[in-house]
C-alpha positions in Angstrom: -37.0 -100.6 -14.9 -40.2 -99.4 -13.8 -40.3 -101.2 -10.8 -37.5 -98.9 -10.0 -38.6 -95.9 -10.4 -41.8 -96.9 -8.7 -39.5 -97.4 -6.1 -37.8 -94.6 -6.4 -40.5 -92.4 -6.4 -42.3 -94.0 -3.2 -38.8 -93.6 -1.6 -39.4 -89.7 -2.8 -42.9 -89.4 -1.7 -41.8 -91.1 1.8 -39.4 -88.9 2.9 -41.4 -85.8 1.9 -44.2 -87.3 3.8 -42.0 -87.9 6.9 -40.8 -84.3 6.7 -44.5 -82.9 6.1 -45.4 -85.2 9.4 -42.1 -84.0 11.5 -42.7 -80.4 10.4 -46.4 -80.8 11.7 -45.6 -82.6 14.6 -43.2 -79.8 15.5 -45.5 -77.5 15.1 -48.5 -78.6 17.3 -45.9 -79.3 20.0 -45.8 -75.6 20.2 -49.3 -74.8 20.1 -49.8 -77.3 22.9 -47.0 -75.8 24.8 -48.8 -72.3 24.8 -52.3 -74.1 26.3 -49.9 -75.4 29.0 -48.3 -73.1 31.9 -45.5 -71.5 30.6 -41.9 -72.3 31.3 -41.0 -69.9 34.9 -38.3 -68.1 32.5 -40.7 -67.5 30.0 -43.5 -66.3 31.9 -41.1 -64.1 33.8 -39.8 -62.5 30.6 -43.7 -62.1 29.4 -44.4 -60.6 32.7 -41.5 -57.9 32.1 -42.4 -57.4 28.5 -45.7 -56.6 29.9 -44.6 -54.3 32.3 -42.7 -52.5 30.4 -45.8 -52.2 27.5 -48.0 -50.4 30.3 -45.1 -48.1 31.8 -44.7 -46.8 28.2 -47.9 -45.8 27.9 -48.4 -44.3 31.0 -45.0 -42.5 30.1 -45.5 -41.7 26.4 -42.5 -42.5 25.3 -39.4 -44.6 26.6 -39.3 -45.5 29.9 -36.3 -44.7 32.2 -35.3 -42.1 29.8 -33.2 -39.8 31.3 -32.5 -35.8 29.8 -29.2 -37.7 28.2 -31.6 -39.6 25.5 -33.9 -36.9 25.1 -30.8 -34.6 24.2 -29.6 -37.4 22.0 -32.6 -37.6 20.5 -33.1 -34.5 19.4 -29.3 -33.8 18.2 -30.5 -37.4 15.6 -33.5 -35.9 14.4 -31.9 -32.2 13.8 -29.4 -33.9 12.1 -31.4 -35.9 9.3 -34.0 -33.3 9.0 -30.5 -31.3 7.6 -29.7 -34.5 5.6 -33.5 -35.5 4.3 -35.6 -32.2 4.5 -38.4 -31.3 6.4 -41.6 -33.1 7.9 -42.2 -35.4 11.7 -39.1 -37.7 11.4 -41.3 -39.5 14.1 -44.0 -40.6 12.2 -44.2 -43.8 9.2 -44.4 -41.6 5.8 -48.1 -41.5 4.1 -47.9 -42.9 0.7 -50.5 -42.1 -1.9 -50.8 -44.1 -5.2 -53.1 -42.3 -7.8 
């Protein structure tokens, strides 16, 4: 009776051990992968991302946004500062606990 449930048990702790390892494994695959050259399709969508991060800047705003958005835009935020009140729609709310 014991001897099974030792049994059991080490038949327990084996496959949680062999998950732990597989998980682990898994995982530094990945961080290996990044020290490596990228995959062409990844890098290409990186580069893109990239792009797209500077021109936004340089733009303040969206990039490619034509007077269409902007008028969109602006017909969104009239329309929930009717719903919600005032204040900069645009802008994360300040919370202060006291």
């Amino acid at each position: 009776m014991i001897l099974r449930q030792i049994l059991r048990l080490s038949s327990v702790f084996h496959s949680t051990v062999s998950v732990y390892l597989r998980r682990n494994i898994g995982l530094s695959a990945i961080v290996f992968n990044k020290a490596k050259e990228l995959d062409p399709v990844q890098k290409l969508f990186l580069d893109k991302i990239r792009e797209y991060n500077t021109k936004s800047r340089q733009a303040g705003g969206p990039v490619d946004a034509g007077p269409d958005f902007q008028k969109d835009m602006n017909e969104s935020l009239a329309r929930l500062q009717r719903a919600y009140g005032e204040g900069d729609l645009t802008k994360f709310p300040e919370f202060k606990f006291e």
